[in-house]
C-alpha positions as CSV (number, residue, x, y, z in Angstrom):
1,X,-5.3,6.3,17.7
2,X,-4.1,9.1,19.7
3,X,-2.8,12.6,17.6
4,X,0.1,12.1,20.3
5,X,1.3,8.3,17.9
6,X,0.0,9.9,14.5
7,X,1.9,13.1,14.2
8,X,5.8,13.3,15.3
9,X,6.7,15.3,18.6
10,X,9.7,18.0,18.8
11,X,12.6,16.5,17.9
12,X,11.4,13.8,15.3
13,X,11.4,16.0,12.3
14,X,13.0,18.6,11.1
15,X,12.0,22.0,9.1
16,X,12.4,20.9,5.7
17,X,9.8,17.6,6.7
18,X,7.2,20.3,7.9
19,X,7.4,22.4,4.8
20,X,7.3,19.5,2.6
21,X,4.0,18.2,4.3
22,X,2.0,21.8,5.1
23,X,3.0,22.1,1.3
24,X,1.6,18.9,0.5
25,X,-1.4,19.6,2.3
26,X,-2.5,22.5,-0.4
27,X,-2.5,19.5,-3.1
28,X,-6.3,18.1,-3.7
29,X,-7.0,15.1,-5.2
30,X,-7.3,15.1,-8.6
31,X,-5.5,18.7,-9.1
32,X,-3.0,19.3,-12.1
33,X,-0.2,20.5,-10.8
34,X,2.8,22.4,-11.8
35,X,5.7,21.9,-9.8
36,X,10.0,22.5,-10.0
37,X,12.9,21.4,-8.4
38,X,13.4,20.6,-4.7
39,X,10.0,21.1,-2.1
40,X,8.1,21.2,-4.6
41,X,8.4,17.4,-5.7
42,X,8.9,16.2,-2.4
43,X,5.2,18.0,-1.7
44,X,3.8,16.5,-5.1
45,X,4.7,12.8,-4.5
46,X,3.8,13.3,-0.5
47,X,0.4,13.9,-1.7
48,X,0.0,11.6,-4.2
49,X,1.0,8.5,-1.7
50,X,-1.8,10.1,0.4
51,X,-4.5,11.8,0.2
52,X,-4.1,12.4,-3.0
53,X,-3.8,9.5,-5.5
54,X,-5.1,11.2,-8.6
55,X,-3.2,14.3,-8.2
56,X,-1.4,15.0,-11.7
57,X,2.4,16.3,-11.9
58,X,3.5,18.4,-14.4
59,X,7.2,19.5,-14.6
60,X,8.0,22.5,-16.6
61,X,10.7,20.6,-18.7
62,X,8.1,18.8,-20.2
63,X,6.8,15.3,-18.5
64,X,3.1,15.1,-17.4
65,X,2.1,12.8,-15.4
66,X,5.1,10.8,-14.4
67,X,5.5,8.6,-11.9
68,X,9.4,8.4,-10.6
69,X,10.5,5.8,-8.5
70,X,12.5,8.6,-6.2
71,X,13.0,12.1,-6.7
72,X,14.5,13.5,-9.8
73,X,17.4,16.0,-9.2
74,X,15.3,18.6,-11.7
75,X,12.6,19.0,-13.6
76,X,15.0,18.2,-16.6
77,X,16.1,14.6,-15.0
78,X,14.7,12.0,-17.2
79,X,13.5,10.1,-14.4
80,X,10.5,12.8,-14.4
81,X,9.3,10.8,-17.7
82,X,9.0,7.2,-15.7
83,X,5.6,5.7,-16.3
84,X,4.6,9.8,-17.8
85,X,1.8,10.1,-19.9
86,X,3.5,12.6,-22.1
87,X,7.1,13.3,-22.4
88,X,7.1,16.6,-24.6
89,X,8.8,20.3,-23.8
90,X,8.8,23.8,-22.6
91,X,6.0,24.9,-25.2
92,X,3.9,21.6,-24.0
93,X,4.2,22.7,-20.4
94,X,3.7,25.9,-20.4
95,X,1.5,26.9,-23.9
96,X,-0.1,23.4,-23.9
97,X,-1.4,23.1,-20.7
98,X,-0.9,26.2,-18.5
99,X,-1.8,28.8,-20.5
100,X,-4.7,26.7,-21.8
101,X,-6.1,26.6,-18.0
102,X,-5.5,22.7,-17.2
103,X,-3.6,24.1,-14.3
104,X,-5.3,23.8,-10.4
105,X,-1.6,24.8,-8.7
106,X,1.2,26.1,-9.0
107,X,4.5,25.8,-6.4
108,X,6.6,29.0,-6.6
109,X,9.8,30.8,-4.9
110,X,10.3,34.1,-5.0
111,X,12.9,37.1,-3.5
112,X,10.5,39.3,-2.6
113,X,6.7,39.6,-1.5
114,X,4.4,42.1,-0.5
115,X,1.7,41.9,1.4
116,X,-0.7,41.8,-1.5
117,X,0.9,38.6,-3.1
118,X,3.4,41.2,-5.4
119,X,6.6,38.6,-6.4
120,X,10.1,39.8,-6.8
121,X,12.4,37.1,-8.7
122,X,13.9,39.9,-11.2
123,X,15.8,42.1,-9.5
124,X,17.1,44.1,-5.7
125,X,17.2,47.8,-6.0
126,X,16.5,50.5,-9.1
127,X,16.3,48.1,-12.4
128,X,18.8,49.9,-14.4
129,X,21.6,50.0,-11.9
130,X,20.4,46.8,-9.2
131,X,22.8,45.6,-6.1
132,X,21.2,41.9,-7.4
133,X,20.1,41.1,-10.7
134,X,18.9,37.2,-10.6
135,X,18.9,34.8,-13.7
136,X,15.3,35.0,-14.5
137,X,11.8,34.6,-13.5
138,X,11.9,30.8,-14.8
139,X,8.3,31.2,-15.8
140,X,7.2,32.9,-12.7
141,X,4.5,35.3,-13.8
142,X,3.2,33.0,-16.5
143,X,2.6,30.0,-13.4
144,X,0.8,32.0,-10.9
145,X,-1.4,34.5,-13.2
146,X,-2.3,31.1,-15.0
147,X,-2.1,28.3,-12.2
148,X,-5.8,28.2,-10.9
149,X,-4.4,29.1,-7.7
150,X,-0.4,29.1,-6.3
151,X,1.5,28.3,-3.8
152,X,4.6,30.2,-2.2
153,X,7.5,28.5,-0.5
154,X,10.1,31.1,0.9
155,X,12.4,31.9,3.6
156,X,10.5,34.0,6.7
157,X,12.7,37.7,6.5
158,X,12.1,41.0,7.4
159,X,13.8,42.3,4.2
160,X,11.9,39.7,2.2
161,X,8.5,40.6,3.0
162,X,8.6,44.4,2.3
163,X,6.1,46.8,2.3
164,X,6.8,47.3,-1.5
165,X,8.5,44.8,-3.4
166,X,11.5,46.5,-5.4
167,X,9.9,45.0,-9.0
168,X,6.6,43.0,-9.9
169,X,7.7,39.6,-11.4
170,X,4.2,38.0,-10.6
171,X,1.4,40.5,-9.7
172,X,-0.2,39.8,-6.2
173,X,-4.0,40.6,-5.6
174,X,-3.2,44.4,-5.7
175,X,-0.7,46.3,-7.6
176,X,0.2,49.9,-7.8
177,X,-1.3,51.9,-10.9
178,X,1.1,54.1,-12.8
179,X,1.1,57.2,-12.6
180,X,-1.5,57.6,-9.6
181,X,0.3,55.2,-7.1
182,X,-2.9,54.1,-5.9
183,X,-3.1,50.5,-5.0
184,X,-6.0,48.5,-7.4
185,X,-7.6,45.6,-7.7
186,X,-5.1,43.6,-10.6
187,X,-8.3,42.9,-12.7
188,X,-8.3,46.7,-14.0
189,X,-4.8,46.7,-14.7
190,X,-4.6,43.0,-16.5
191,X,-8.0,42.6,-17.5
192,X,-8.4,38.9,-18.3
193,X,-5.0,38.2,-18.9
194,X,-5.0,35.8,-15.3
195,X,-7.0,33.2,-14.3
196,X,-5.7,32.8,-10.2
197,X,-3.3,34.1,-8.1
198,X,-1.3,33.6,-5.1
199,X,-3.6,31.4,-2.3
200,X,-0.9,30.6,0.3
201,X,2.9,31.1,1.3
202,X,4.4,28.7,3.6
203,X,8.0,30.1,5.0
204,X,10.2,28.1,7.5
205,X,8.1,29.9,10.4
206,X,4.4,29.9,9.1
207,X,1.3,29.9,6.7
208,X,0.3,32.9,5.5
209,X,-3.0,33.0,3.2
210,X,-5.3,36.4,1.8
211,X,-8.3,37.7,2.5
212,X,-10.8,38.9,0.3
213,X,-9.5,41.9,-0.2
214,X,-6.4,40.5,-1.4
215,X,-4.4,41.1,1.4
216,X,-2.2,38.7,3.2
217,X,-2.9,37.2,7.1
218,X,-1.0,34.9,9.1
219,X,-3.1,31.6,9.4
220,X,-1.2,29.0,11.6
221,X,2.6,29.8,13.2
222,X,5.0,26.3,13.0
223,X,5.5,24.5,16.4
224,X,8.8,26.6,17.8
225,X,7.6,29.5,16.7
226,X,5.4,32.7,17.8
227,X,2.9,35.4,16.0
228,X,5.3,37.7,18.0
229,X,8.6,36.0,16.2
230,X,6.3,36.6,12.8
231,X,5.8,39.9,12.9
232,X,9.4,40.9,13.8
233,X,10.1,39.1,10.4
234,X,7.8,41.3,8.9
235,X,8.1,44.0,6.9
236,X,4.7,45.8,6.9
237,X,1.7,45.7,9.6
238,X,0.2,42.2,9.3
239,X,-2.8,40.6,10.0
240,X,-2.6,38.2,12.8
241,X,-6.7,38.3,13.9
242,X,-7.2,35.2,12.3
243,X,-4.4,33.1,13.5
244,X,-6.0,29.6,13.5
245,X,-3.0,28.1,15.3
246,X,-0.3,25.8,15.3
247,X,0.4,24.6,11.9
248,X,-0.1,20.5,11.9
249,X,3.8,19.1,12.0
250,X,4.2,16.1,9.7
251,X,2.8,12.7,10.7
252,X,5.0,9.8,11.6
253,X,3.9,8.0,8.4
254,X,4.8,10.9,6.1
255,X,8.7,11.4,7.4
256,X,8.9,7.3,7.0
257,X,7.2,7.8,3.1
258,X,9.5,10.9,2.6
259,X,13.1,9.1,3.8
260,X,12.7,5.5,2.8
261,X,10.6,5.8,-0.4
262,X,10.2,9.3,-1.9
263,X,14.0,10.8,-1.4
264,X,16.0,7.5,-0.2
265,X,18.8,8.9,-2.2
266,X,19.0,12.2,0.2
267,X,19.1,14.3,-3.1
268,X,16.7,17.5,-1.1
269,X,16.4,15.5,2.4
270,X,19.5,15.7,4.6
């Protein structure tokens, strides 16, 4: 079979199908995943009618392991408990299994990233006296410093990936020390209190993923897209030496799966 018949051309899918199967992609079989509302599940259940069967679900209302007939509107829809081996809570989810290190992945949003993995969900400008305060973190720090490893899904923008991030909600590889200002390895300041970090961020241009130093690259640029149109959505120097290419666009058998069995409804699809 040709790639030409297996993956869809231009014009057969659209940007919310590619996110939902590069994000997909980052699921291996077998993994315990913890996952919210919108991509996220589509990305989940994509996997798990693929390549990865035994892929385990968690939502952070409390259901592990379900197995919904379509998309729930939220991690609090009770179609998250279909066929679940455990329908519990917050303290199940979160004390119960991710801070006791069941977790492989986690699938995150955030405001705000640096170019260490540094998350911003808290707050634009000075804390005390902010042009955006946000609702919350929603369990954001506790999901990628325990999550085995995590996964970012956010809008490509120059004044969202900032040299500095305007607070740390979730620390990224490297974090400034106080009072020095010198940039360090997030083990001295945190000690054990992590057991991953942030592995990938997929934005509606590209896949970005770190080095081993800690410090984010571009990795493969969406069809439609150039390295040039990422870095002028940039806002620090970044590495594009190890572009690998054109990220994969989502097969024909994965936009049938995610329109006419996993979101039939249109509830995140359009």
């Amino acid at each position: 079979m040709s790639h030409t018949s297996v993956y869809c051309q231009p014009g057969e899918f659209k940007p919310i199908d590619l996110l939902a199967a590069a994000a997909a992609r980052e699921v291996c079989d077998g993994d315990v995943v913890f996952a919210g509302t919108g991509l996220p599940m589509l990305a989940i259940t994509l996997a798990q009618h693929e390549h990865a069967p035994s892929a385990v679900c968690i939502y952070e209302a409390g259901s592990i392991d379900g197995r919904p007939l379509h998309t729930p509107t939220s991690v609090g829809d009770a179609r998250c408990t279909y066929q679940a081996s455990r329908a519990s809570g917050l303290f199940e989810a979160f004390y119960g299994q991710l801070h006791s290190g069941t977790v492989d992945l986690g699938f995150l949003g955030g405001a705000e990233i640096d170019k260490y993995g540094n998350v911003n969900c808290t707050v634009l400008g000075d804390y005390n006296h902010p042009q955006k305060r946000f609702t919350g973190s929603g369990g954001n720090a506790d999901i990628c410093s325990y999550a085995k490893r995590t996964v970012f899904i956010m809008v490509q923008e120059k004044r969202r990936f900032k040299e500095q991030v305007d607070y740390v909600t979730s620390p990224g590889w490297r974090i400034k020390k106080w009072p020095s200002g010198e940039w360090v390895p997030k083990q001295e300041v945190y000690r054990s209190y992590f057991k991953g970090g942030v592995s990938t961020v997929i934005t509606d241009m590209a896949v970005f993923r770190f080095d081993e130093t800690g410090e984010m690259y571009l990795d493969t640029v969406h069809p439609g897209f150039t390295v040039q149109n990422v870095i002028d959505n940039v806002g620090f120097t970044l590495n594009v030496s190890r572009v690998a290419g054109e990220t994969l666009p989502p097969t024909r058998k994965q936009v049938e799966l995610l329109y006419k069995v996993i979101d039939p409804e249109g509830i995140f699809l359009p």
